[in-house]
C-alpha positions in Angstrom: 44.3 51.7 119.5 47.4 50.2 119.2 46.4 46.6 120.6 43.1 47.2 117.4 45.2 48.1 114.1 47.3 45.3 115.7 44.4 42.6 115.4 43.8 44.4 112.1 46.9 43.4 110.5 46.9 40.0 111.7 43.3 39.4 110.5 44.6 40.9 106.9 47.5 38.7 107.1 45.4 35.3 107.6 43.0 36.9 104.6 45.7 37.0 102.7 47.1 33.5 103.3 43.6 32.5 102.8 43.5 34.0 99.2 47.3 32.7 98.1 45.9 29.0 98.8 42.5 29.6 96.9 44.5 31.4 94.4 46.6 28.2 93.8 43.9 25.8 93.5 42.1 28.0 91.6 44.7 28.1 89.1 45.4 24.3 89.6 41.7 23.5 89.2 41.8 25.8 86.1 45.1 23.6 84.6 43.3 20.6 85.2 40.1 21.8 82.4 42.7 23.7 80.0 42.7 21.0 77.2 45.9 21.0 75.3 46.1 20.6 71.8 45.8 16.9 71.4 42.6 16.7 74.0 41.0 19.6 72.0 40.8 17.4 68.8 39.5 14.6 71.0 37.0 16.9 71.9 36.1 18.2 68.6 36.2 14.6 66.8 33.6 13.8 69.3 31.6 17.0 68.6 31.7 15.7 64.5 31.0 12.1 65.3 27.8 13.2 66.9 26.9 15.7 63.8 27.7 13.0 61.2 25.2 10.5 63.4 22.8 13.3 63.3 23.8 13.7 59.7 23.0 9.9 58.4 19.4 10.3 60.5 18.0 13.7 58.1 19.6 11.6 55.2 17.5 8.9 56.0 14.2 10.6 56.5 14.5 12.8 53.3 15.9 9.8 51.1 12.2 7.9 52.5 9.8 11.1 52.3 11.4 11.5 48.6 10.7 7.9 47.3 7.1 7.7 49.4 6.2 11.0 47.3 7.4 9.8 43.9 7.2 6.4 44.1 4.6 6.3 46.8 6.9 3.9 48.7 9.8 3.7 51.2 12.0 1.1 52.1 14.4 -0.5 49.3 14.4 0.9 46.1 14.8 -2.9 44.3 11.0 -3.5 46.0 9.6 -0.3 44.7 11.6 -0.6 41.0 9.7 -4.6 40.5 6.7 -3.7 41.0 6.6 -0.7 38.7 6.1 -0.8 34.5 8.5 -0.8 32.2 7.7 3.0 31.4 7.8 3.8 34.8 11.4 2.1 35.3 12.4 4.7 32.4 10.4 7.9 34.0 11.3 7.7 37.2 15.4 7.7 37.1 15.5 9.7 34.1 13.3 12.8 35.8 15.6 12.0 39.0 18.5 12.3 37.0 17.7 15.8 35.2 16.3 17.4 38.5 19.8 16.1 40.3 21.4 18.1 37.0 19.7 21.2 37.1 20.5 21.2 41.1 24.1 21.4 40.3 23.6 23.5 37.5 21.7 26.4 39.4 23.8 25.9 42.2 27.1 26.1 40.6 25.4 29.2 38.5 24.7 31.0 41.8 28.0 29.8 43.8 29.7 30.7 40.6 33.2 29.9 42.4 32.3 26.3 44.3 35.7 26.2 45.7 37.3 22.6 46.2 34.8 19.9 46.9 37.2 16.8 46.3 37.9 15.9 50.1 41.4 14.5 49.5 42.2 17.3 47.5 41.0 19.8 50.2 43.7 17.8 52.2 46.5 17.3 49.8 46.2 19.9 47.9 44.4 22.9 50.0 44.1 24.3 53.4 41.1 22.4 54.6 38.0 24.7 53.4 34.9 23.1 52.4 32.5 24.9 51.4 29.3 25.5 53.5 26.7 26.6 50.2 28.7 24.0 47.9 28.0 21.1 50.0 24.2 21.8 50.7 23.9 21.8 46.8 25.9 18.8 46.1 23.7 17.3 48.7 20.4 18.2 47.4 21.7 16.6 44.0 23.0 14.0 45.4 19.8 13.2 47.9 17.6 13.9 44.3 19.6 11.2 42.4 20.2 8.3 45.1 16.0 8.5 45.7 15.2 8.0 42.2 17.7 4.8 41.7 21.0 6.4 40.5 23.6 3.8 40.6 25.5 5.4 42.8 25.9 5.2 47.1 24.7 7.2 49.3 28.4 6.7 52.0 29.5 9.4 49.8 26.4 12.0 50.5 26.7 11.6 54.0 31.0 11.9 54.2 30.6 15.1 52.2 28.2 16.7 54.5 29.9 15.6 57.9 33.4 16.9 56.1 32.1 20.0 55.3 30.3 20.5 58.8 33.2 19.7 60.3 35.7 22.3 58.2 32.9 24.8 58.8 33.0 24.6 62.8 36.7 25.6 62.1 36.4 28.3 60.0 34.1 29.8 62.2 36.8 29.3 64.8 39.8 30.9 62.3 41.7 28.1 63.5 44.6 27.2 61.0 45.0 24.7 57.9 46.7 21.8 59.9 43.7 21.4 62.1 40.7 22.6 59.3 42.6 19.2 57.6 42.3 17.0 60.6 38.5 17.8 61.0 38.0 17.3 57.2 39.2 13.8 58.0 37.4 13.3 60.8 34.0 14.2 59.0 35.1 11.5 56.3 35.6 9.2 59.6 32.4 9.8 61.2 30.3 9.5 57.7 31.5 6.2 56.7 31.6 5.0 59.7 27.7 6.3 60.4 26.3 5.5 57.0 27.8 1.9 57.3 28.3 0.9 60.8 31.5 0.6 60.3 34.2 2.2 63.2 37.0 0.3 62.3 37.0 1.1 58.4 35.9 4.5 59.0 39.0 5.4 60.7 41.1 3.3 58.4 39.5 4.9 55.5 40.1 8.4 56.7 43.9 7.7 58.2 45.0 6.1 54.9 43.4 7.1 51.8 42.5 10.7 53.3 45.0 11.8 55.9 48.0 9.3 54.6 48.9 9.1 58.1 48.9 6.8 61.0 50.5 8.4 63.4 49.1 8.2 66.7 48.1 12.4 67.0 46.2 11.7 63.8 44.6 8.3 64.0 43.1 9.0 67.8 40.8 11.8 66.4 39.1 9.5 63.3 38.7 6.9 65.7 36.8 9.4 68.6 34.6 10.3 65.6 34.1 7.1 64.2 33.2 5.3 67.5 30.8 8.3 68.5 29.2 8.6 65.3 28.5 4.8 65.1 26.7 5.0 68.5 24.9 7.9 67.5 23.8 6.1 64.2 23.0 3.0 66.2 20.5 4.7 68.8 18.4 6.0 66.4 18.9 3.1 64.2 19.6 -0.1 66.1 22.2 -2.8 65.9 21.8 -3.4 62.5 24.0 -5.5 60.2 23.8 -4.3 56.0 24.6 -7.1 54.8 23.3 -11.3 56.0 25.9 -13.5 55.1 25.4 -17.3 55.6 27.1 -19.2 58.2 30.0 -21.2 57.3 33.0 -22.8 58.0 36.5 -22.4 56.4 38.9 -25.0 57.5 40.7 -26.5 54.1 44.0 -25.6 52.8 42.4 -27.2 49.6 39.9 -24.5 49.0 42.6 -21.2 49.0 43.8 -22.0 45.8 40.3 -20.9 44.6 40.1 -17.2 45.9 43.8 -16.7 44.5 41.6 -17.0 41.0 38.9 -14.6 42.5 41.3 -12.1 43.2 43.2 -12.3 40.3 40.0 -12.2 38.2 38.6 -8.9 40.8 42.0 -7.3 39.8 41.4 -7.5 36.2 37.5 -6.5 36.7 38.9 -3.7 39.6 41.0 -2.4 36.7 38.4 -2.8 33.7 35.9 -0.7 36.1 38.7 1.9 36.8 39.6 2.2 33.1 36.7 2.3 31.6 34.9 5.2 34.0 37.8 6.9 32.6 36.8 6.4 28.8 33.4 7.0 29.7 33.8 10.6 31.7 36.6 11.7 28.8 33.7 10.6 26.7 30.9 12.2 27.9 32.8 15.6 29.0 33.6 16.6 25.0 29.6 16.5 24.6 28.4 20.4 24.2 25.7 19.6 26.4 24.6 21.1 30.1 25.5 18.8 33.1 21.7 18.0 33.9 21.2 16.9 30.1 24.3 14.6 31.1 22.8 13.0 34.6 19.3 12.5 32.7 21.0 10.7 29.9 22.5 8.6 33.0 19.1 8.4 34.1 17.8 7.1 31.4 20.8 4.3 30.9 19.7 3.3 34.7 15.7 3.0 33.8 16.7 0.6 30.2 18.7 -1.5 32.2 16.0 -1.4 34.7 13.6 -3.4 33.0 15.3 -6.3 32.6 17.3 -6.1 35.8 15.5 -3.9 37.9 18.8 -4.7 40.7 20.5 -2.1 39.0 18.4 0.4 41.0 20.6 2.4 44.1 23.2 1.0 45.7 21.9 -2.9 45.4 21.6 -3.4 49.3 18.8 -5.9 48.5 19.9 -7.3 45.3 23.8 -7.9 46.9 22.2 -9.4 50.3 20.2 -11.9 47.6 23.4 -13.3 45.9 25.0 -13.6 49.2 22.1 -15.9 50.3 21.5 -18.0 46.8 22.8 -21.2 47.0 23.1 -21.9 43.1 22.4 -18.9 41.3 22.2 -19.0 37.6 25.3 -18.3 36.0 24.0 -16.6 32.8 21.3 -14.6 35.3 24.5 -13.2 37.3 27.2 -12.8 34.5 24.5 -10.5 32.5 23.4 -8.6 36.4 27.4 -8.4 36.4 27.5 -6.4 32.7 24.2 -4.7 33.8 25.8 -3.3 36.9 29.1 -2.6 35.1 27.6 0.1 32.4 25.1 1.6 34.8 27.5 2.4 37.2 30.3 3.6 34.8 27.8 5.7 33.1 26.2 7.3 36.1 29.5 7.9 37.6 30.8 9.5 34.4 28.4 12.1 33.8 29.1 13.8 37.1 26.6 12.1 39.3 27.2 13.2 43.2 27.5 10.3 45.6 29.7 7.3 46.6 30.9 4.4 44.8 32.2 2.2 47.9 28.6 0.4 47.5 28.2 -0.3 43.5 31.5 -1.9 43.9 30.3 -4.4 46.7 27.4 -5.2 44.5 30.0 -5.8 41.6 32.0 -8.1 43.2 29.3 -9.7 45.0 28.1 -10.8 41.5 31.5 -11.7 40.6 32.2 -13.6 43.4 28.9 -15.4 43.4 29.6 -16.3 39.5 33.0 -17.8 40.0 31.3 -19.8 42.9 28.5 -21.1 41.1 31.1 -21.9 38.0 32.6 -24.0 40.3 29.8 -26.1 41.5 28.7 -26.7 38.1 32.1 -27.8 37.1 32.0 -30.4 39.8 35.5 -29.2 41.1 35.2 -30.2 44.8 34.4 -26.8 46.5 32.4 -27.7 49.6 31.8 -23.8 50.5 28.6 -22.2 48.9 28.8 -19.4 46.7 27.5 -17.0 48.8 31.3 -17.6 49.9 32.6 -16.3 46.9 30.3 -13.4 47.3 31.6 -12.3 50.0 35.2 -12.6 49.2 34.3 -10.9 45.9 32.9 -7.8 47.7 36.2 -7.4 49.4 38.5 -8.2 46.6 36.8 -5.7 44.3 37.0 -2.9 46.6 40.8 -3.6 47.3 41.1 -3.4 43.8 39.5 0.0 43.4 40.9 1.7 46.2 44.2 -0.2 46.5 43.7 -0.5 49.9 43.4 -4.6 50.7 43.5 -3.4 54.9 40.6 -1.3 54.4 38.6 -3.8 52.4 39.5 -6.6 54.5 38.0 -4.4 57.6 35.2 -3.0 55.9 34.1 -6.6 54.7 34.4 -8.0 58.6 32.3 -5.0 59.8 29.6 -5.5 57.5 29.1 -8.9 57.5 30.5 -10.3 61.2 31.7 -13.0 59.5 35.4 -14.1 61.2 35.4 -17.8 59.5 36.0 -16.1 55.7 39.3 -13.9 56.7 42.0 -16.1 55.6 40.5 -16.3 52.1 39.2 -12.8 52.4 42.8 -11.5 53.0 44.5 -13.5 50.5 41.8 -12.7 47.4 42.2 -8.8 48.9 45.9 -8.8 48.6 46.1 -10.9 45.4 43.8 -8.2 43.2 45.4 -5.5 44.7 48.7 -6.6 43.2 46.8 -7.4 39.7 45.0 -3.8 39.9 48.1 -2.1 40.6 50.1 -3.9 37.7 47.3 -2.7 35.2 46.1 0.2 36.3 48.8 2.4 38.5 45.7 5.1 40.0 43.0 4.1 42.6 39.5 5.3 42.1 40.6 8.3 44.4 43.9 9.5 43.2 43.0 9.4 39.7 41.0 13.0 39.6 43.7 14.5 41.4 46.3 13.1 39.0 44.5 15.0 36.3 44.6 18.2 38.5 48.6 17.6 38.6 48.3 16.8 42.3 51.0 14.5 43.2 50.5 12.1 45.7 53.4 9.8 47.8 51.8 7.6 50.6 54.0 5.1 50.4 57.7 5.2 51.0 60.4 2.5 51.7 61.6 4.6 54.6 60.6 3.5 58.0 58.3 6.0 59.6 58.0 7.5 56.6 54.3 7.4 57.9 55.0 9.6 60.4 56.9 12.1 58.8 55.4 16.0 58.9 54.5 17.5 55.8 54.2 20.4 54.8 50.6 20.4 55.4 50.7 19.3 59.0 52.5 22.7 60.2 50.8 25.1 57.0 49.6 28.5 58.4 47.0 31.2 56.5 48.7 32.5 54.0 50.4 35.7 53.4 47.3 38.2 52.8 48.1 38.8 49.1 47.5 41.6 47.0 46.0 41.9 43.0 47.9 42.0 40.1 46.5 45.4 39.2 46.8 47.4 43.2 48.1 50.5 43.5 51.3 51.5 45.2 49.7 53.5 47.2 48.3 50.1 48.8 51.5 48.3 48.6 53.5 50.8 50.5 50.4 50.8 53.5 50.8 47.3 53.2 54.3 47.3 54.2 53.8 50.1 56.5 51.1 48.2 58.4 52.8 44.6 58.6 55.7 42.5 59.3 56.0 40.5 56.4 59.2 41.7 54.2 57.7 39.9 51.3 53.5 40.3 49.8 52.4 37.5 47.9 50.5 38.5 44.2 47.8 36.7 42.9 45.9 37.3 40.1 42.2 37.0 39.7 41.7 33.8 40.0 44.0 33.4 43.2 47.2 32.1 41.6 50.2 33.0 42.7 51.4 35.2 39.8 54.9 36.9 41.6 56.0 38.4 44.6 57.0 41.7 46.2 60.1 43.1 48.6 59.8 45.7 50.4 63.4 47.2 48.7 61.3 46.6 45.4 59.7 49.4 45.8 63.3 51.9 46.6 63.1 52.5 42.7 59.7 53.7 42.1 59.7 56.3 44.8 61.5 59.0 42.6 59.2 58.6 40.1 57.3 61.8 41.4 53.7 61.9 39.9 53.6 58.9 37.6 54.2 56.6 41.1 50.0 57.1 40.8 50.0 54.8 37.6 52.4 52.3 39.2 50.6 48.7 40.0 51.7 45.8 41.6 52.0 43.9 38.6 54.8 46.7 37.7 57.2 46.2 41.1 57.0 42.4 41.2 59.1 40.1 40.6 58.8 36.4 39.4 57.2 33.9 42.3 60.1 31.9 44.4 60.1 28.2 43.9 56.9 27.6 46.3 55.7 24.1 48.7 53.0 22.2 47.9 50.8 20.6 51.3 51.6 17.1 50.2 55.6 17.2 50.0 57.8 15.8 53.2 58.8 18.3 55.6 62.6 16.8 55.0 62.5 16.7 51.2 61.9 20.6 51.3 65.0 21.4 53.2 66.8 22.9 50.3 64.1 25.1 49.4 63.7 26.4 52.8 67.6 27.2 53.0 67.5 29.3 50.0 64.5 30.7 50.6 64.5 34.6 51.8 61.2 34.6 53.2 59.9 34.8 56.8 56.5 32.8 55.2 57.2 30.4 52.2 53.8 30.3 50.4 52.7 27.1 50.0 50.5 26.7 46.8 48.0 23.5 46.1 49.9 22.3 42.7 52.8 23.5 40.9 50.7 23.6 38.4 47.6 25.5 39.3 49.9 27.7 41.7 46.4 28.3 44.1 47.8 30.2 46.9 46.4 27.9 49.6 48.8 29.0 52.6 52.3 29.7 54.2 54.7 28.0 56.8 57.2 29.9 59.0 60.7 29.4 57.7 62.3 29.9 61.0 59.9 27.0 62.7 60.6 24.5 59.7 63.9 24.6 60.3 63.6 24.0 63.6 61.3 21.2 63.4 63.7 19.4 61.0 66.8 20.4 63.1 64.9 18.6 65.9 64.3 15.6 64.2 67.8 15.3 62.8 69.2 15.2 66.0 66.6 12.7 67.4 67.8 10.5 64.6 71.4 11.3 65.3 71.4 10.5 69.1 73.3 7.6 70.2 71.0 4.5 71.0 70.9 3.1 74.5 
């Protein structure tokens, strides 16, 4: 009996030895698959870059059902506008044009509050929520506009539906602003990069004019989602280059002096462009008419234009692949294409039309570029290159000049053309007209709307790292659940009863932060006896603190968050607006910054 139990116990003992070292490589195995933080957005930029692919694919088959049923062809829309009549060149954009309108209209009608659609003012300026039901209708108007020859790109269609997938897959996860930002950026990534096989500028893009930052934790993401989203788009799609640029070969220091001019002259045109879309949509807003009467009378602009210059039509793939391949085009032809281009795209753009503009402004300076060139071979000057040259330059230039972003054109113009031979002048034309643009117009085509929303933007700093730095949208939380203007105190008091917070946020009906409460505010009301029933919120708060804003350096809010007596600061979207967008912990701000500080203050080895 004795010799059994002991057999017993030494069997249980080897059982258990058995289990400690299958318990531990269990729970190594399991540490090996538990993805931290940074491998998590690896993960999910991949998951975007394959839904932005996906994305560019059903664009593409609707765009082509659309034109083959009202135009009763696919393919270009420059083919399918030259063959049609005059009347038909009217018809067709203008019907486009009021069916996009009444898209919005309904939609916005049935949405009544769209939320924010601007992507860099979902970053800036909010927490990172896109819309699901706004996007599908600004796609649907968009899709309706682009297939009937709207002067307008389609890059823009597809970034807003792979941003606004992307924020969705977060919300659905209730994971917080920082990261519902970084997949907003990554859909912006993946869509450029998709629509215009275009990695390398599609990452740019979305690290510098979306995010603002370059740091490695951000920039790894946009360029998982760009590279997979460019595969995607290319297996369904094919290696295929947009635009056919000749073959040439720059090798005189004689000829730079020359795209100095075109880049001075595409920062006075970048500028004009910029300014005058201004003038037109300032314009066109004070007219007491419905937003689809608006995009038909864009329409209708398009289809005039159209039937002397049919090129006008879409984004000009066709007509911007034919300047690059002339060899002497007629200078009066492409000046007036140039003017045609111009006011079709201003106008279209001005009355509210959804879609892109990173396309119209490549035809633009192609024609720009390919009318300085041929000026110069008429004028017997001694350029050897063709003009198609100067197209291409002129495609980069203008873009820089738009976007004030000479690295992204520079990149955008190697990836669409594969053409390594043009990137000293490229560079120099892109820099030059970025400098001009600046000096005459201070806003780029995508920090002027916010600029009018009182959104204030900083991406550039003499500081080094500066890049780098957190703001406060990097570590924004949810914010404090607020309460109305007009609750009870009844509610207040369960409110305080049932959370942490020492402070409730108040907002009135449209979500602005209108004051705040402490739970001491409410030590006076409670002897009121039976008239505490009639006592609102709007009665027991006080006036809001000085709030954040997502854009603002963690370091240049130091003072407020010193003086501050809350556990949450809200952070708001403007100063202006005062949209309660979200909240960062006071206690782990200061931390962060008393970390950094003493990084800083460490003694160098």
């Amino acid at each position: 009996m004795a010799h059994g139990l002991k057999t017993w116990v030494k069997i249980g003992a080897v059982l258990k030895d058995l289990f400690r070292r299958h318990w531990r490589r269990a729970l190594i195995i399991r540490d090996w698959f538990r993805l931290n933080e940074e491998s998590l957005h690896l993960v999910l930029a991949g998951i975007v870059g394959v839904l932005a692919g996906l994305a560019n694919w059903v664009y593409f088959l609707c765009n082509q059902l659309l034109q083959l049923l009202l135009m009763g062809q696919g393919g270009d829309l420059l083919t399918a506008a030259s063959q049609m009549a005059p009347w038909q060149r009217i018809l067709v954009p203008t019907v486009g044009g009021l069916a996009a309108g009444l898209a919005l209209h309904l939609g916005l009608r049935i949405l009544r509050s769209p939320g924010l659609t601007n992507l860099l003012e979902v970053v800036v300026a909010g927490d990172g929520r896109l819309r699901m039901r706004t996007g599908i209708v600004n796609a649907v108007s968009s899709l309706l506009s682009i297939s009937t020859g709207a002067s307008i790109g389609r890059e823009g269609l597809i970034i807003q539906i792979s941003s606004t997938v992307a924020s969705k897959i977060g919300q659905l996860a209730k994971w917080p602003p920082y990261r519902l930002r970084l997949l907003v950026a990554c859909g912006a990534a993946a869509g450029l990069a998709a629509g215009c096989n275009a990695p390398i500028a599609g990452a740019v893009y979305a690290a510098q004019i979306v995010l603002g930052n370059f740091s490695m934790n951000m920039f790894a993401p946009l360029v998982v989602s760009s590279v997979v989203a460019t595969i995607v788009s290319r297996s369904i799609f094919g290696m295929r280059q947009l635009y056919q640029a000749p073959g040439y070969d720059f090798t005189r220091l004689g000829e730079l002096p020359w795209f100095i001019v075109l880049g001075v002259l595409s920062g006075v045109l970048g500028a004009l462009f910029l300014k005058a879309m201004r003038a037109s949509q300032n314009r066109i807003n004070r007219w007491p008419v419905p937003l689809y009467v608006r995009l038909a009378f864009a329409g209708l602009v398009v289809g005039v234009i159209g039937i002397w210059y049919p090129q006008v039509w879409g984004n000009g793939y066709a007509a911007t692949n034919a300047l690059l391949g002339q060899a002497t085009p007629q200078i009066q032809f492409v000046f007036w294409l140039l003017v045609a281009k111009f006011v079709a795209t201003t106008v279209t753009v001005s009355s509210g039309t959804v879609g892109g503009v990173f396309t119209p402004t490549l035809f633009l300076g192609a024609s720009l570029g390919s009318l300085v060139g041929a000026m110069i071979h008429e004028s017997n000057m001694g350029s050897q290159l063709p003009t198609g040259a100067f197209a291409l330059v002129g495609m980069g230039s203008l873009l820089a000049a738009t976007t004030h972003s000479p690295l992204l054109a520079i990149l955008m113009i190697f990836e669409l053309s594969l053409n390594y031979s043009i990137m000293p002048a490229l560079m120099l034309a892109c820099v030059v007209s970025t400098l001009v643009a600046r000096k005459l117009h201070p806003e780029s085509i995508y920090t002027e709307p916010l600029r009018r929303k009182g959104v204030e933007l900083e991406r550039e700093s003499a500081n080094v790292g500066a890049a780098t730095e957190l703001t406060v949208g990097d570590i924004m939380q949810t914010p404090v659940p607020p309460v109305r203007e007009g609750a009870r105190f009844t509610e207040l008091a369960e409110r305080f009863l049932t959370s942490t917070n020492n402070f409730l946020p108040v907002v009135d009906t449209k979500d602005r932060l209108v004051g705040i409460i402490a739970l001491h505010d409410l030590k006076e009301w409670l002897s009121s006896g039976h008239e505490l029933a009639a006592v609102i919120a709007y009665d027991v708060m006080r006036p809001p603190p000085h709030c954040l804003t997502p854009n603002q350096k963690l370091s240049d809010v130091l003072p407020d968050l010193l003086r501050s007596e809350l556990r949450n600061v809200p952070v708001v979207n403007t100063l202006a607006d005062k949209h309660l967008v979200g909240s960062i912990a006071r206690a782990e701000a200061l931390g962060l910054l008393s970390e950094a500080i003493s990084i800083r203050s460490s003694p160098k080895v």
